[in-house]
C-alpha positions in Angstrom: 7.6 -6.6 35.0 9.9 -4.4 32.6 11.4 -1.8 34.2 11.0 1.8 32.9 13.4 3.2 31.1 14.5 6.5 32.1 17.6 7.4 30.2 16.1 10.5 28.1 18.2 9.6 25.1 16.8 11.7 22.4 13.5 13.4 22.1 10.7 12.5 19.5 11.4 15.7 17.2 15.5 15.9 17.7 15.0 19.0 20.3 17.3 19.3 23.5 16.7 17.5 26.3 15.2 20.4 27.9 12.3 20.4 26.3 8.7 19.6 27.2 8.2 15.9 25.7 11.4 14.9 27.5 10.4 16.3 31.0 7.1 14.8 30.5 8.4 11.0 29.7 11.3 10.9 32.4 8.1 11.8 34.8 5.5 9.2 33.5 7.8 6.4 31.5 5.8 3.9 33.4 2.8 3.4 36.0 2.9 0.3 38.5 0.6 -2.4 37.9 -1.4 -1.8 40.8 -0.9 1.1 43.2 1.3 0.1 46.5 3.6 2.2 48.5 6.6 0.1 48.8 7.3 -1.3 51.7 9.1 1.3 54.6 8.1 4.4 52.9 6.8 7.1 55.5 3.5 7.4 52.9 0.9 5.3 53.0 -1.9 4.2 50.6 -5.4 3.6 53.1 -8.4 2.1 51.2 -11.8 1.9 52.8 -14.2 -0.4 52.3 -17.4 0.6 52.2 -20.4 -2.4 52.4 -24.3 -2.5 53.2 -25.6 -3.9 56.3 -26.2 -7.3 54.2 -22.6 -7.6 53.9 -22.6 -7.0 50.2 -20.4 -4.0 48.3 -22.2 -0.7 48.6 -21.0 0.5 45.3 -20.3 3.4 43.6 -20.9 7.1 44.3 -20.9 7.4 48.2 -19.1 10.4 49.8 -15.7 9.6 51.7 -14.6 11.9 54.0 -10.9 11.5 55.4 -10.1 13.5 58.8 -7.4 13.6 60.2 -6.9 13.8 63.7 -8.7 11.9 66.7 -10.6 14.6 68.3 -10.2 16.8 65.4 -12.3 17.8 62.6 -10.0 19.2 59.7 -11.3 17.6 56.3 -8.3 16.1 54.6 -9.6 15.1 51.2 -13.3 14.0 50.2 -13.2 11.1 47.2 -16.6 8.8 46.4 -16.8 4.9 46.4 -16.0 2.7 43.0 -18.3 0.3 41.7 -17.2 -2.0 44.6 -17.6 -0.2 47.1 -14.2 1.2 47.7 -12.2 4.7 48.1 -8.0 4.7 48.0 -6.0 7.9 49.8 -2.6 7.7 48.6 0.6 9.1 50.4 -1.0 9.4 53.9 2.0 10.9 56.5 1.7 9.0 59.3 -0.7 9.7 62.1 -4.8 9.1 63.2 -7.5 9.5 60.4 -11.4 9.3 60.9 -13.6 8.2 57.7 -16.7 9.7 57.6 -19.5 7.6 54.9 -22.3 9.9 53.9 -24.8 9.6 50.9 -28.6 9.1 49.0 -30.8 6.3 51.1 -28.5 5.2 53.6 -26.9 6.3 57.7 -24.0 8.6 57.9 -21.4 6.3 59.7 -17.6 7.4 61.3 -15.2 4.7 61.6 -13.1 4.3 64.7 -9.3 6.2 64.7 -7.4 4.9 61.9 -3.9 4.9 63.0 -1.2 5.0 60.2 2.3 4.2 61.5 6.1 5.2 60.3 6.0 1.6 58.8 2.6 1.2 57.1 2.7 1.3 53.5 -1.2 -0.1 52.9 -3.6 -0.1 55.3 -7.6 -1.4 55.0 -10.4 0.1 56.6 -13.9 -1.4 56.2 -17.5 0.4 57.3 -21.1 -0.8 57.3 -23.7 1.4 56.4 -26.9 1.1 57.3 -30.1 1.8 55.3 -32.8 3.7 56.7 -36.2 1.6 56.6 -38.0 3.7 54.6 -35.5 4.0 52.0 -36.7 1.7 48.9 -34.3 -0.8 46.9 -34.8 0.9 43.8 -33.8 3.9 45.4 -30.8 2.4 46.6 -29.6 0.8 43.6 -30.0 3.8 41.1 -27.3 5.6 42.3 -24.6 3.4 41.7 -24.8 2.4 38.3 -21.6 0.3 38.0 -22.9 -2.0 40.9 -22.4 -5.8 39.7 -25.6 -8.0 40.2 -23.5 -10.8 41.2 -22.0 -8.2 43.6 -25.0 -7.8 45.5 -25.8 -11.9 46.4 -22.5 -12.4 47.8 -22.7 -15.2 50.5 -22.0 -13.9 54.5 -19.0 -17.3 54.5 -17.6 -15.5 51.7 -17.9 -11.7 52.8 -16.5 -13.3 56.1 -13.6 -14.0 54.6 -12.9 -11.2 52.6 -12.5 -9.5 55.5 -10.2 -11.8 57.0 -8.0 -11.9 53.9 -8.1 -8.0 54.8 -7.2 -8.4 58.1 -4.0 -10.0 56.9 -3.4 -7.6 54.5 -3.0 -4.9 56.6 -0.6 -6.5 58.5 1.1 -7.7 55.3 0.7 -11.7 55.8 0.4 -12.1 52.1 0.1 -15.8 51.9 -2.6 -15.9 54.3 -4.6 -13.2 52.9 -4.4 -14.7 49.9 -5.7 -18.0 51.3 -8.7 -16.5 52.7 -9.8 -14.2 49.5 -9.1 -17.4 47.4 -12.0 -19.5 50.0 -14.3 -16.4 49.6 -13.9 -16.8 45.5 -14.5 -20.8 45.9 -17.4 -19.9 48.0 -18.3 -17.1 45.3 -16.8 -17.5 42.0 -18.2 -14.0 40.9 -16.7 -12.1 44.0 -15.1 -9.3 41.8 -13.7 -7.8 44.9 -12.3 -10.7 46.3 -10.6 -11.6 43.2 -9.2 -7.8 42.4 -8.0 -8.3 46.3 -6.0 -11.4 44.6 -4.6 -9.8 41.6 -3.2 -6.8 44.8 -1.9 -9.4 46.4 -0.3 -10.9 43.4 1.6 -8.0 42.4 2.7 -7.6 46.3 4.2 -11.6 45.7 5.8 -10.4 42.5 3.6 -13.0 40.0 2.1 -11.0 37.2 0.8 -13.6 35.3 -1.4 -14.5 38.1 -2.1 -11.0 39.2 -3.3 -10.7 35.2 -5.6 -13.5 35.1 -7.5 -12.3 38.8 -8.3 -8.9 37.2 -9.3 -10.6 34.0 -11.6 -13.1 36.5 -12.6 -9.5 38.5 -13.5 -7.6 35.0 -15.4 -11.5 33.8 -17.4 -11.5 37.2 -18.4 -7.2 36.5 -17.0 -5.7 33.5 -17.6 -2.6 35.4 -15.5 -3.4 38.0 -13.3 -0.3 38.4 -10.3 -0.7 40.5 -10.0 -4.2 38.2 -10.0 -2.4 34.9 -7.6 0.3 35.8 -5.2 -2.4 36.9 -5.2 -4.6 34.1 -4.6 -1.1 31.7 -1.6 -0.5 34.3 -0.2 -3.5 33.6 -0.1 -3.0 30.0 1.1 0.2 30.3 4.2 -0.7 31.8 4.5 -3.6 29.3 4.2 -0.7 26.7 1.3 -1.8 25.4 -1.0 0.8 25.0 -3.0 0.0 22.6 -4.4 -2.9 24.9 -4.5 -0.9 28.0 -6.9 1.9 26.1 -10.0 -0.2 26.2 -10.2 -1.3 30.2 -9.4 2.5 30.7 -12.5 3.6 28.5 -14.8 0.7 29.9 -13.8 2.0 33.2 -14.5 5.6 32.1 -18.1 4.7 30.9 -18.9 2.8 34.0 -17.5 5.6 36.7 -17.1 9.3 34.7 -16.3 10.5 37.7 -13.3 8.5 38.3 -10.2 10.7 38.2 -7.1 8.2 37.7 -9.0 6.6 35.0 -9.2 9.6 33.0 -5.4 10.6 34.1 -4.3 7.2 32.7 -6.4 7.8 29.6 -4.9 11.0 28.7 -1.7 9.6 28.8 -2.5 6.5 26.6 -4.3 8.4 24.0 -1.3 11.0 23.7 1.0 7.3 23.0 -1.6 6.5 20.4 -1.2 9.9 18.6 -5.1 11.1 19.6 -3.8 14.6 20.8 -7.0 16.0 20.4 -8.6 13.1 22.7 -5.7 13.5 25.2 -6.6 17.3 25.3 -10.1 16.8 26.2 -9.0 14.0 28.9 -6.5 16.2 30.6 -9.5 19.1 30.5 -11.9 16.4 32.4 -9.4 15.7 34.8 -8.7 19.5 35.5 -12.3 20.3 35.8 -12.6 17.8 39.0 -10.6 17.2 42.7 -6.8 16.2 41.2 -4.8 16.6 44.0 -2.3 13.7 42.7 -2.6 14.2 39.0 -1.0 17.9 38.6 0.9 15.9 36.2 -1.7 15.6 33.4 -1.2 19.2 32.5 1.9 17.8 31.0 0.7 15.8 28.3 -2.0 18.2 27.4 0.9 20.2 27.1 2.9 17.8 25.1 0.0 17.1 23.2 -0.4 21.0 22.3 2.9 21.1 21.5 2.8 18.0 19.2 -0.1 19.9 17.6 1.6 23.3 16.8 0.0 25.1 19.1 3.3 26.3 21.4 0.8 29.0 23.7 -1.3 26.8 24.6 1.2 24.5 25.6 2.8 27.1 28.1 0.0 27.5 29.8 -0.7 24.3 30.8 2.6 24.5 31.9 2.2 27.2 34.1 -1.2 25.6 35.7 1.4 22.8 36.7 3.6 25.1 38.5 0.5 26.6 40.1 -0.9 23.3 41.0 2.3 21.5 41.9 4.7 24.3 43.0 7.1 22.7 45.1 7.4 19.7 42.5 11.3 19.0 42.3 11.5 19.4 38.8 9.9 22.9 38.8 13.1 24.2 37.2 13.2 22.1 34.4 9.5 22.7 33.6 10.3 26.4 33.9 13.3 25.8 31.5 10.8 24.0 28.9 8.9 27.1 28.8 11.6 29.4 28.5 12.5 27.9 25.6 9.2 27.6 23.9 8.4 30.7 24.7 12.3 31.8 23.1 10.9 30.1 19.8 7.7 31.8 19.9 9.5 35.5 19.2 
């Protein structure tokens, strides 16, 4: 993978280094290909899996409720399921979580106390969720839109072994997990989550041409498979192709509006493509939903204004980052960069 630059060299428009655009690109030079907390990090990135009593991928747009604490009841953060059934919490301290699954047609289930150690730095946690008797299929379907068909007829033998290959995972046996979500693909060629589980275990054994080619095989088996799509557009972001990465981010935006760190990405792709206006209107999404993690989009719509003349509107995105992020470690420098916009505005 090429590593980020992050010598600031000169900015795009010969200002100092102080300003805005070069704040904003030391920050986001580069996304991983697929989210993982490095190994021995104190954070910790938990997905859970959310599946139907069949054993098949419950899909998109059921309510996740982290807790933390055993006995406890203090909400931590509230996301919904992708298209395969999945929710990510990102830099977790350590301690003990409950997931609470809630939503249209089906059981309100609590997991068992997740415990996150000093050492974890990814972490699975799978639910079943029942569906009520009286709730009807249709019902059950038309919520989750981005649901693959081929999703829904996966075989038990290969759901089985999903969870096995997740099993290992946790405890970071790469090769084995591997093993076991490569027998639930032979078993189910279509297994789109079984094949994104692949390409996150791919990047984990540092081989991106095979982590590339299982989220090209997840997005073949469900084109709206999420968590697929924004990986592959990671993965050409950090080549610096951006052109490429735009349309897995604006599939993935069509299949799950909701989705938050689609629309973060595509903000910062559109403004590298010059579509300020578009990057604008992305960043204005993002800020209208739950973006604890993505304070940082407020940069490049600020960049953006600023590419497009319009230096007030510029400072106050800045200032909504301040107020979002206020302990960020390069508060200064942001405060700087609006000094001196503000200094050319007199």
């Amino acid at each position: 993978m090429v590593e980020p630059d992050y010598r600031c060299g000169r900015c795009f428009v010969g200002r100092l280094c102080s300003s805005i655009l070069c704040v904003w690109l030391l920050l986001f030079a580069a996304l991983p290909a697929v989210s993982t907390a490095p190994a021995g990090r104190s954070e910790c990135t938990l997905r859970v899996t959310v599946s139907l009593q069949t054993g098949a991928p419950a899909g998109a747009g059921y309510r996740v409720e982290l807790v933390r604490g055993i006995n406890g009841s203090t909400p931590f953060t509230i996301v919904t399921t992708n298209s395969s059934g999945t929710a990510e919490f990102q830099n977790l301290e350590p301690g003990d979580y409950r997931v609470i699954i809630s939503g249209q047609n089906i059981q309100t289930e609590e997991s068992a106390t997740v415990r996150i150690g000093q050492d974890n730095a990814f972490q699975n946690a799978s639910i079943n969720v029942r569906i009520p008797d009286d709730a009807r299929p249709t019902e059950i379907h038309s919520m989750s839109p981005a649901v693959s068909v081929s999703d829904l007829n996966v075989p038990r033998k290969a759901s089985n072994e999903f969870e096995r290959g997740n099993v290992e995972m946790d405890n970071r046996n790469w090769n084995k997990a591997l093993d076991h979500f490569t027998k639930a693909v032979s078993i189910y060629p279509k297994y789109s989550g079984a094949l994104y589980a692949e390409a996150v275990v791919y990047n984990r054994l540092s081989q991106p041409d095979k982590q590339r080619y299982a989220l090209e095989l997840a997005i073949s088996a469900n084109e709206r498979c999420v968590p697929a799509l924004i990986g592959l557009a990671k993965m050409d972001v950090a080549d610096k192709r951006n052109a490429e990465a735009s349309d897995p981010l604006y599939k993935a935006v069509l299949a799950e509006p909701a989705d938050v760190e689609s629309l973060a990405m595509l903000s910062r792709v559109d403004f590298f493509l010059g579509q300020y206006e578009r990057t604008i209107a992305d960043a204005q999404r993002v800020h209208s939903m739950r973006h604890e993690h993505y304070a940082w989009v407020h940069y490049t719509a600020a960049t953006a204004y600023e590419r497009l003349g319009n230096l007030s509107a510029s400072i106050a995105e800045l200032k909504t980052y301040l107020a979002e992020d206020p302990q960020s470690p390069r508060a200064d420098s942001v405060r700087e960069a609006i000094a001196n916009m503000q200094n050319r505005l007199q």
